[in-house]
C-alpha positions as CSV (number, residue, x, y, z in Angstrom):
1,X,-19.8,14.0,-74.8
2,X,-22.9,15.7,-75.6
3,X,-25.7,15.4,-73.0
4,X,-28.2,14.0,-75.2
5,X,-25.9,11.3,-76.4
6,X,-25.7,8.0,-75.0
7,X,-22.4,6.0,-75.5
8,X,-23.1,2.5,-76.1
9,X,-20.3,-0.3,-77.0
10,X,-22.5,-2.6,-79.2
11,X,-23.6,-5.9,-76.8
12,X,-26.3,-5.4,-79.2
13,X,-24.8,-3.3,-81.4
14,X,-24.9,-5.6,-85.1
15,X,-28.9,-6.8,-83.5
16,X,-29.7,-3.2,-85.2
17,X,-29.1,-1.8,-88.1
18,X,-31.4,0.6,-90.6
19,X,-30.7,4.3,-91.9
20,X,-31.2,7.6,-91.5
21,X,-31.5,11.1,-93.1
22,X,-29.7,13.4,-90.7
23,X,-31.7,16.4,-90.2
24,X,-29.5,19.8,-90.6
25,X,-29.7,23.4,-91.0
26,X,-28.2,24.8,-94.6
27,X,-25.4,26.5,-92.8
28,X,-22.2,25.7,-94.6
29,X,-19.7,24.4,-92.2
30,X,-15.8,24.9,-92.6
31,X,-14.3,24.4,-95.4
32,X,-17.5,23.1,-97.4
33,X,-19.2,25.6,-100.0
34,X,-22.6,26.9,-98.6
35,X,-24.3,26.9,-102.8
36,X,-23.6,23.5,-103.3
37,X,-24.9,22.6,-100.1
38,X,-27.8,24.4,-100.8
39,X,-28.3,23.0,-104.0
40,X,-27.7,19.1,-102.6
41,X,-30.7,19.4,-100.0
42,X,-32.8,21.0,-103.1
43,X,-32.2,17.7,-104.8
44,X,-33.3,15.5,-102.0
45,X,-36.3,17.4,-101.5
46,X,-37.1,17.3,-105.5
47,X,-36.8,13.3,-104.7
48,X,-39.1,13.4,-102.3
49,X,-41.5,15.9,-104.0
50,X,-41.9,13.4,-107.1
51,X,-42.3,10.4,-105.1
52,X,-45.3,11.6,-102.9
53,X,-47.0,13.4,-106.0
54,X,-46.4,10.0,-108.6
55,X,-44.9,6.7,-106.3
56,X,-47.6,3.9,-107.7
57,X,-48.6,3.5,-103.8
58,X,-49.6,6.8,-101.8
59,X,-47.0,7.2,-98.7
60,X,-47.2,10.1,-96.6
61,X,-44.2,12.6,-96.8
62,X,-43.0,11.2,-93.2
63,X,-43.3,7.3,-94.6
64,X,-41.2,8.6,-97.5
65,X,-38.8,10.6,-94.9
66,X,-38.2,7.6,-93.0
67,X,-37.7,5.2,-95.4
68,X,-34.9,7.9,-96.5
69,X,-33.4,7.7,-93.4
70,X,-33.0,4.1,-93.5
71,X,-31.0,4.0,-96.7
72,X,-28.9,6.6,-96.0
73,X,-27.3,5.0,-92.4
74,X,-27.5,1.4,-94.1
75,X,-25.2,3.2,-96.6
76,X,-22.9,5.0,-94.0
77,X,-21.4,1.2,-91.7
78,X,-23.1,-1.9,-91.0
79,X,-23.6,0.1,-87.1
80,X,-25.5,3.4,-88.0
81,X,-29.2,3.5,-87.7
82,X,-32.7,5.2,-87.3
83,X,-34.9,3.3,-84.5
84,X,-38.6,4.1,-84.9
85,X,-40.2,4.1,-82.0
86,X,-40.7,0.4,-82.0
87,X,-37.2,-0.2,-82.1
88,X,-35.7,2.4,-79.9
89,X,-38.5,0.5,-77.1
90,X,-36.5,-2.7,-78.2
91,X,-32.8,-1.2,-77.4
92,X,-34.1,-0.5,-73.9
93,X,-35.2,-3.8,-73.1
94,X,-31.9,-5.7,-74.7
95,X,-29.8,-3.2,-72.6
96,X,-31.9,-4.4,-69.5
97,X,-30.0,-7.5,-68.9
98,X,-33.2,-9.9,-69.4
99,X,-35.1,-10.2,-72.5
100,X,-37.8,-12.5,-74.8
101,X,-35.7,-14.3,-77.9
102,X,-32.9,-16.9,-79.0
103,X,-30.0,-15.9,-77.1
104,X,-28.1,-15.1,-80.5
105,X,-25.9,-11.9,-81.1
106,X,-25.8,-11.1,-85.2
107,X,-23.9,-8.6,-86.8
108,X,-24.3,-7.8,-91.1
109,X,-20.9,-8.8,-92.5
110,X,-20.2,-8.7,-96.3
111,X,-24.1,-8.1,-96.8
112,X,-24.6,-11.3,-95.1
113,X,-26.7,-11.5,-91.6
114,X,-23.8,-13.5,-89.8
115,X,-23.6,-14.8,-86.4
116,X,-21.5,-12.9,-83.8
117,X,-22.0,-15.9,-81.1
118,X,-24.6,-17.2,-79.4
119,X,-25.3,-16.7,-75.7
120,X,-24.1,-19.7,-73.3
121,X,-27.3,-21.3,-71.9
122,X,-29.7,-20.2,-74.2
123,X,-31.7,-21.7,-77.0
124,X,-29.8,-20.6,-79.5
125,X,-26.5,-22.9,-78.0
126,X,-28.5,-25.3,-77.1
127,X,-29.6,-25.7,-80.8
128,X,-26.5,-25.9,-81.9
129,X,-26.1,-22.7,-83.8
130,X,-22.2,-21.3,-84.2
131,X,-20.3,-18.0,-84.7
132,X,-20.0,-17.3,-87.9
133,X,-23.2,-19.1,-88.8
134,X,-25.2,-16.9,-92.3
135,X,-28.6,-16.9,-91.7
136,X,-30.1,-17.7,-94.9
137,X,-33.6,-17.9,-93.5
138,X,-35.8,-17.1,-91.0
139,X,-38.7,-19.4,-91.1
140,X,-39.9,-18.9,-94.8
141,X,-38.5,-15.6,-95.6
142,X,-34.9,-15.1,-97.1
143,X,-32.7,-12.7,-95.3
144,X,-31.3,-11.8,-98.4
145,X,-31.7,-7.7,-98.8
146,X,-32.7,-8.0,-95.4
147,X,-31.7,-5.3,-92.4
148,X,-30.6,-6.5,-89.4
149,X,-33.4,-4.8,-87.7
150,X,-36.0,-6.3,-90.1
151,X,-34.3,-10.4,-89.0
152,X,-34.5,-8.6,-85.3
153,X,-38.0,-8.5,-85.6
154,X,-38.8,-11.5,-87.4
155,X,-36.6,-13.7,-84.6
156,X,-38.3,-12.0,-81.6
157,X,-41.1,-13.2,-80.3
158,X,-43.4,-14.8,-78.0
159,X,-41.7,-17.7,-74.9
160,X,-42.2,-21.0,-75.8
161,X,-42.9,-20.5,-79.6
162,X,-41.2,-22.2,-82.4
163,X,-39.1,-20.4,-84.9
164,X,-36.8,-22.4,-88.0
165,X,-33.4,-21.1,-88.8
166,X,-31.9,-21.4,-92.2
167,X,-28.0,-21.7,-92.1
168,X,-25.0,-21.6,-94.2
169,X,-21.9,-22.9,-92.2
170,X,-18.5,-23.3,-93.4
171,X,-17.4,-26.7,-94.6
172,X,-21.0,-28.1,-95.0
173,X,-22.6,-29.6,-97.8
174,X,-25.7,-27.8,-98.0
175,X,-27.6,-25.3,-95.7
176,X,-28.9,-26.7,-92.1
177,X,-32.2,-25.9,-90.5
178,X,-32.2,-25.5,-87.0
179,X,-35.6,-25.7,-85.0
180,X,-35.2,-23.2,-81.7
181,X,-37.9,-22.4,-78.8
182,X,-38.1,-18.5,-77.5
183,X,-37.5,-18.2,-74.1
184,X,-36.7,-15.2,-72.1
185,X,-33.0,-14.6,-72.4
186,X,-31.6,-14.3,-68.6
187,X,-27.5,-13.3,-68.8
188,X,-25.5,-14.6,-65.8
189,X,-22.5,-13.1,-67.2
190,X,-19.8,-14.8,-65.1
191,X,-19.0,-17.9,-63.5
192,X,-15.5,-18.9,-61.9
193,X,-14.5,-22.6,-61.3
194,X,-10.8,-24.0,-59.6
195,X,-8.7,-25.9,-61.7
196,X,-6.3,-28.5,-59.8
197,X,-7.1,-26.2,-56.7
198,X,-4.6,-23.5,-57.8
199,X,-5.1,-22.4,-61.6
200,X,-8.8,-20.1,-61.6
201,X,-11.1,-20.5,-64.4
202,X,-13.3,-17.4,-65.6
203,X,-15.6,-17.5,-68.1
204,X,-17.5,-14.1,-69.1
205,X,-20.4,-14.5,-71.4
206,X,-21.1,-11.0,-71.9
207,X,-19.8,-7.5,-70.2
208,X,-23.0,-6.5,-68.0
209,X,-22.8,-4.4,-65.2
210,X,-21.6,-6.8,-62.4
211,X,-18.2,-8.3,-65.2
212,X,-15.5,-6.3,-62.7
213,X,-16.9,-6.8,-59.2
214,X,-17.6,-10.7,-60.3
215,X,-14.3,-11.5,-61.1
216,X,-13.0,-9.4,-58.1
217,X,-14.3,-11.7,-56.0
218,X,-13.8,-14.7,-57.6
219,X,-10.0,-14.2,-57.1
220,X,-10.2,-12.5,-53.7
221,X,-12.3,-16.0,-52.3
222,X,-9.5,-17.7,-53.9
223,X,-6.3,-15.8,-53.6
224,X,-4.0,-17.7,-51.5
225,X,-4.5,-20.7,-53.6
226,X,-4.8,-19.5,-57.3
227,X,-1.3,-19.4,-59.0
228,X,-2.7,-18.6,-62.7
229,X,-6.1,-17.3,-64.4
230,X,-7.5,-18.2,-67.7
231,X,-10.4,-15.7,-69.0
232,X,-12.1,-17.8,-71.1
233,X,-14.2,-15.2,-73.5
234,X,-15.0,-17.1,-76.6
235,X,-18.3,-16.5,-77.9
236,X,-18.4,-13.2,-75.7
237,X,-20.3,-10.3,-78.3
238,X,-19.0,-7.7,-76.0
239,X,-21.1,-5.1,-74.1
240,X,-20.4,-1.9,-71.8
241,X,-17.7,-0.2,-72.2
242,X,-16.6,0.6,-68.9
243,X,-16.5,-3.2,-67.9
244,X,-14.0,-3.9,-70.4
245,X,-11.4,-0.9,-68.7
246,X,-12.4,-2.0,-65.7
247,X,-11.4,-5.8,-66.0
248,X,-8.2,-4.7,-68.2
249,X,-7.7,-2.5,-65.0
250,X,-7.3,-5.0,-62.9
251,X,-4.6,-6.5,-64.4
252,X,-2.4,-3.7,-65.8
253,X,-1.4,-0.8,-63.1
254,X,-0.4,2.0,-65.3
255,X,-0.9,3.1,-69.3
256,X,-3.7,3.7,-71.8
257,X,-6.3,0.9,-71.5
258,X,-7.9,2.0,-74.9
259,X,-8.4,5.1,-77.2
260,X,-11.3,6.5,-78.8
261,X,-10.7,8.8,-81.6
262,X,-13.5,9.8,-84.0
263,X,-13.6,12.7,-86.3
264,X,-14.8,15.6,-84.0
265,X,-12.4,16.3,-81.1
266,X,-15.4,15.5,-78.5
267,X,-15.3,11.7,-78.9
268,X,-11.7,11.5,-78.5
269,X,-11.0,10.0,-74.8
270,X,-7.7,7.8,-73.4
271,X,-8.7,5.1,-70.9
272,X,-6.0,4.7,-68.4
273,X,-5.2,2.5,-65.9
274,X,-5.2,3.1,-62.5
275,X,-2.2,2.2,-59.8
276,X,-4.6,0.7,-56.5
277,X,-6.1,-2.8,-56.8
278,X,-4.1,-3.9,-59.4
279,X,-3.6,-7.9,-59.4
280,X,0.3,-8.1,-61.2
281,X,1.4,-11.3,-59.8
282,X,-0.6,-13.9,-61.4
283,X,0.0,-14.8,-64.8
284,X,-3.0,-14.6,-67.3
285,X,-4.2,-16.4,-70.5
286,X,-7.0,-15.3,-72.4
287,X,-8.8,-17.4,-74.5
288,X,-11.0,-16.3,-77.7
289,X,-12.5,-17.3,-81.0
290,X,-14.5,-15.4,-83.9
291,X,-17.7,-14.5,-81.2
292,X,-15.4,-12.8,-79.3
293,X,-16.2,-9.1,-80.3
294,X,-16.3,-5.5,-78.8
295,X,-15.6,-5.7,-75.3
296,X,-14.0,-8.5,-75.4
297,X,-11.6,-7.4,-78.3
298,X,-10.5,-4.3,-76.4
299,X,-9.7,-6.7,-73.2
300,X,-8.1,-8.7,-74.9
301,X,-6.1,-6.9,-77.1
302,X,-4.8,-4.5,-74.6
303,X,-4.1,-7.3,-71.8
304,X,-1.6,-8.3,-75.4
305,X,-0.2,-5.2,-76.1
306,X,0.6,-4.6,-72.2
307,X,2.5,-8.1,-72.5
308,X,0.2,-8.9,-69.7
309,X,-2.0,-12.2,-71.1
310,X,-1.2,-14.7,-73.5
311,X,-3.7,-14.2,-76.0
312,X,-4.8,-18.4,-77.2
313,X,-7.0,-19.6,-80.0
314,X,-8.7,-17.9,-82.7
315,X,-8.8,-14.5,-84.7
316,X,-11.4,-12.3,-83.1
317,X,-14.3,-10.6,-85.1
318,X,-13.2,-7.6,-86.0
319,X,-15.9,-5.0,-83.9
320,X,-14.2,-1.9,-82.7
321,X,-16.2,1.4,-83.6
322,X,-18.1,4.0,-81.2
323,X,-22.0,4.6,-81.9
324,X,-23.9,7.2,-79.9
325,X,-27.8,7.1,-79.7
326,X,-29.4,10.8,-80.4
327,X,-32.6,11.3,-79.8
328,X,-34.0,13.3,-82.7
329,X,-37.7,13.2,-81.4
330,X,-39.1,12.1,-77.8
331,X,-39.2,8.1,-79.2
332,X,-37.4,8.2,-82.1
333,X,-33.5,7.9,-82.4
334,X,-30.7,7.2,-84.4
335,X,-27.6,5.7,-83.9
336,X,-24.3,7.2,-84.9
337,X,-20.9,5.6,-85.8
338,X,-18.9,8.8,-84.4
339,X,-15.5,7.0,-83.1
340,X,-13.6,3.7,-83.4
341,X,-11.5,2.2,-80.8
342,X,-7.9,2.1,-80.4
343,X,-5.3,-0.5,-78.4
344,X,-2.3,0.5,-76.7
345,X,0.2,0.1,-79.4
346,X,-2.0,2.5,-81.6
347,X,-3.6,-0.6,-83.9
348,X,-7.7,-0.7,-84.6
349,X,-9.9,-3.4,-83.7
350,X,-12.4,-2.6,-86.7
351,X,-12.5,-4.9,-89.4
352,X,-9.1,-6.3,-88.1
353,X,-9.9,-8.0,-84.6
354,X,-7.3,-9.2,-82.6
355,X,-5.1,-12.2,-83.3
356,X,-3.8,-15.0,-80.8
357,X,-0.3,-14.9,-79.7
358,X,-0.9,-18.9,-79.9
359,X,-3.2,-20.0,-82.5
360,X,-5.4,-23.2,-81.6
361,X,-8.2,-23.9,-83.5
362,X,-11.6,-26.1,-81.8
363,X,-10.8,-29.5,-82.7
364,X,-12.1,-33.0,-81.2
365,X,-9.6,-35.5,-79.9
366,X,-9.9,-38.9,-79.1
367,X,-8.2,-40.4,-76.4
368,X,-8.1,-44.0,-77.0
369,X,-8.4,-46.6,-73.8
370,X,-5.5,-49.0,-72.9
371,X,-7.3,-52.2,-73.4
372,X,-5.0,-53.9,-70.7
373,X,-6.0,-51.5,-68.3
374,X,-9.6,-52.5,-67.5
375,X,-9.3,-54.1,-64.0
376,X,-11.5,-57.1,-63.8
377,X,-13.8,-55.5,-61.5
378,X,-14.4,-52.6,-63.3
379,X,-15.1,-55.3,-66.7
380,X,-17.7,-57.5,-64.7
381,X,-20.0,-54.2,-63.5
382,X,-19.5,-53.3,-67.1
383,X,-20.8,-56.7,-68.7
384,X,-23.6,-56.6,-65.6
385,X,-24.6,-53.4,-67.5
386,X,-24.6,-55.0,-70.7
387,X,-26.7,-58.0,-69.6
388,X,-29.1,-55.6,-68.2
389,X,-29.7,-53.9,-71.3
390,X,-30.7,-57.1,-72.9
391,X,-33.2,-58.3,-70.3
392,X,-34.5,-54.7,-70.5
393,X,-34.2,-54.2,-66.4
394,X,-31.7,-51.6,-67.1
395,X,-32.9,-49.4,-69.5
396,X,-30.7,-45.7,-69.6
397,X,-32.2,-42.8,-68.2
398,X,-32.0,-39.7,-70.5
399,X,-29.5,-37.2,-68.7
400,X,-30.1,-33.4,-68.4
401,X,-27.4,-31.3,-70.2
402,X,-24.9,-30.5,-67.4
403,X,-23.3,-26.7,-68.3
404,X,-19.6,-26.1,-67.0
405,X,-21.6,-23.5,-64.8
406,X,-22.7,-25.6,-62.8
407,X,-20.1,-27.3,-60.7
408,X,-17.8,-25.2,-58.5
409,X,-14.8,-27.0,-59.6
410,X,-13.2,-27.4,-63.5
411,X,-12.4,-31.1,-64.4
412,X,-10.0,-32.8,-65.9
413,X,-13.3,-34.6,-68.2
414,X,-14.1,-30.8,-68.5
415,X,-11.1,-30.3,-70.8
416,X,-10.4,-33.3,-72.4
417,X,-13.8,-32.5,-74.6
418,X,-12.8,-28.4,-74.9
419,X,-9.3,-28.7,-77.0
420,X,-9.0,-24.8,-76.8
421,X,-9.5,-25.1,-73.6
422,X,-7.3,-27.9,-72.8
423,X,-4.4,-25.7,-74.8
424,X,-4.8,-23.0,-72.6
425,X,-4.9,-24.5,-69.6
426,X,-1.7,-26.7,-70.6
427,X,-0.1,-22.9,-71.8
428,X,-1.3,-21.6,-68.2
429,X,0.4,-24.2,-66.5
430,X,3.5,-23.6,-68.3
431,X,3.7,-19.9,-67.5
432,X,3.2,-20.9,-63.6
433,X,5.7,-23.3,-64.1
434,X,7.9,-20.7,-65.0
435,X,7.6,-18.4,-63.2
C-alpha cells in the first residue's frame, strides 16, 4: 500500500460522496495509445477554456477545476470523491469516535440518499428514523440531485438545534417528517448482557477501535458459564477494517478471513486467520438486517462461509468495496474506489450483501393474557390503581427510555418485544441443545 494512502473501510464511507478530476501526466500507460490520450486531455482543457472565457457567471479556472472533479468521481461509484478542505477536516472528526450530528449513517443508492442505519442511542433512533429510510428532504431543501456530501453538510450542525427530516419509507402512505435535536454523537460500540445465565448476548453498534478486545472480555468474565453467543449487528454501518478480521479471528482458527482484490496488484491482500486465542467451542448466531453493512458484512459472511455462525434475519446492504484517501494537496484529498472485498468461498459483498441462513423478518407479536390466570391479589392492586386514576391521587409518572444497554442481564420482556431477536435466541438455544 502506498505510503500516502490511507485505507479506510467506509464507517463513514456513503456520509461522503463528490468527484474528482484525477490529475495525470500524458504518459501513455500499457496497452493504451499515447495520441488519443493526448488528444482526450486537449478536449477537457478546450471545456474548461470556453467555460472561464463565456460561462454566464465568472468562476475562476480552480472553481471550474473542482467542480470537474466532482462530476467525474460522482460518475465513477457512489464511494469515490474529492474532499475540499472543508470536508477532508470533516473525515477526521467522524473517524475520531465522537462527533456533532444525528447519529445517522447514509449511503446514495439508486440515486436516492438512503439510510444505511442509524446509530443506537442517538437522536436519530430515538426519532424513530429506519434503515432504508430516502431522505426526501432536509428541512426545506429536496435532496433530489443532491450529493451525499452536500445532505452531509446540510444535517450537521450546531448541539441542541432543530433540524426536520423528510422521509419516504416502504409501505407508507405518504412521506413522514421527523423532527430530530443535534447532539454530539458519542459511540459506545459494544455492550454484552447474560441470557438465562449461560447464552451471552453481544451487541456491536459500530467496529471502533476497542470491537475485539470488548468482546474478548466479555466472554473471558463469563466463560465458565456461557454455553452459546449471539452477535447481534443489525443496524451496524461497519467501520475499521481490522476489527472485523479481528472479531472473525476469534472465532475461526485457520483460513482466509477476507480478500481484497482491486485492479492493480498492490491492493490485493488475504486476511487469514490465526491458530492462538481462538474460541471454537461455543456455538455462534449472528443476527443482521439491511443497516448491517461493511464490517459487519465481512463478519458475517465469513463466520457463514467457515460454517462457524448461523447467519439469522435479514439480507444485508450490500457494501463491500475498498476506498483509499490520497492526498493531492496538503488539505485537499480524494477518495478512491481501488478494491472490493471478497469472502471465503470467493463471493463479493458489493451490491449483493450477505443473506441469512434463516430468514426472519422484524415483526410484532402479541402475547395474549390467560384471563383465568390473574390471582385475586394481583386484580385488587390492579383495580386500586384504577381507582387511583379517577380520584387523580395516582397520576403516572412519565418514564425515561430504558436502552438494552443498560442492564447487565438480557430479559425474557427484552425479547418478547425484539422478534428477531427472540428467533435467534430460540435458534441459539437449539444449537446448545445439540450440541
Amino acid at each position: 500500500m502506498k505510503k500516502s494512502r490511507i485505507v479506510l473501510i467506509s464507517f463513514f464511507v456513503s456520509l461522503i460522496v463528490s468527484s474528482t478530476l484525477v490529475v495525470t501526466s500524458l504518459q501513455a500507460k500499457s496497452g493504451e495509445d499515447k495520441t488519443a490520450r493526448i488528444e482526450a486531455m486537449k478536449k477537457l482543457s478546450a471545456v474548461i477554456n470556453k467555460i472561464e472565457d463565456e460561462y454566464v457567471d465568472q468562476l475562476s479556472a480552480d472553481e471550474i477545476v473542482k467542480k470537474a472533479m466532482n462530476g467525474l468521481l460522482t460518475n465513477l461509484d457512489a464511494h469515490s470523491s474529492y474532499l475540499d478542505k472543508k470536508q477532508f477536516k470533516e473525515m477526521n472528526i467522524k473517524t475520531s469516535g465522537e462527533f456533532g450530528g444525528l447519529g445517522i449513517t447514509v449511503g446514495m443508492r439508486d440515486g436516492a440518499i438512503t439510510v444505511i442505519a442509524p446509530i443506537e442511542d442517538t437522536p436519530a433512533d430515538e426519532a424513530g428514523i429506519e434503515a432504508g429510510d430516502i431522505i426526501l428532504k432536509i428541512d426545506d431543501k429536496s435532496t433530489l440531485g443532491m450529493t451525499l456530501d452536500e445532505a452531509v453538510s446540510l444535517m450537521r450542525g450546531k448541539p441542541k438545534t432543530d433540524i426536520l427530516l423528510t422521509i419516504v419509507r416502504k409501505n407508507e402512505n405518504k412521506p413522514l417528517v421527523k423532527k430530530i435535536t443535534r447532539d454530539i454523537i458519542k459511540i459506545d460500540s459494544v455492550y454484552a448482557k447474560l441470557f438465562q445465565d449461560d447464552l451471552l448476548y453481544v451487541r456491536i453498534k459500530s467496529f471502533d477501535k476497542n470491537v475485539e478486545s470488548a468482546i474478548k472480555k466479555a466472554i473471558q468474565k463469563h466463560e465458565k458459564q456461557v454455553k452459546g453467543i449471539l452477535i447481534d449487528l443489525r443496524n451496524n454501518p461497519g467501520g475499521l477494517l481490522d476489527q472485523a478480521i479481528k472479531t472473525v479471528d476469534l472465532f475461526v482458527d485457520k483460513g482466509v478471513i477476507v480478500s481484497q482484490k482491486g485492479r492493480n496488484e498492490e491492493e490485493n491482500m488475504d486476511y487469514r486467520a490465526s491458530t492462538s486465542g481462538t474460541y471454537k467451542q461455543y456455538p455462534i448466531v449472528v443476527l443482521v438486517n439491511g443497516g448491517s453493512a461493511s464490517a459487519s458484512e465481512i463478519v458475517s459472511g465469513s463466520l457463514q462461509d467457515h460454517k462457524r455462525a448461523v447467519i439469522v434475519g435479514e439480507k444485508t446492504f450490500g457494501k463491500g468495496s475498498v476506498q483509499v484517501i490520497v492526498p493531492i494537496t496538503q488539505d485537499e484529498a480524494i477518495r478512491l474506489t481501488v478494491a472490493r472485498y471478497y469472502l471465503p468461498s470467493g463471493r463479493t459483498i458489493q451490491a449483493v450483501g450477505v443473506d441469512p441462513d434463516i430468514e426472519v423478518k422484524q415483526a410484532k407479536i402479541e402475547e395474549l393474557d390467560d384471563e383465568f390466570a390473574i390471582k385475586e391479589a394481583e386484580l385488587q392492586k390492579h383495580l386500586e390503581a384504577e381507582l387511583q386514576k379517577i380520584d387523580g391521587s395516582g397520576k403516572a409518572k412519565p418514564q425515561p427510555k430504558k436502552s438494552l444497554s443498560d442492564e447487565e442481564v438480557l430479559t425474557g420482556d427484552d425479547i418478547r418485544k425484539d422478534y428477531q431477536l427472540r428467533s435467534a435466541m430460540s435458534i441459539l438455544r437449539a444449537l446448545v441443545i445439540v450440541k
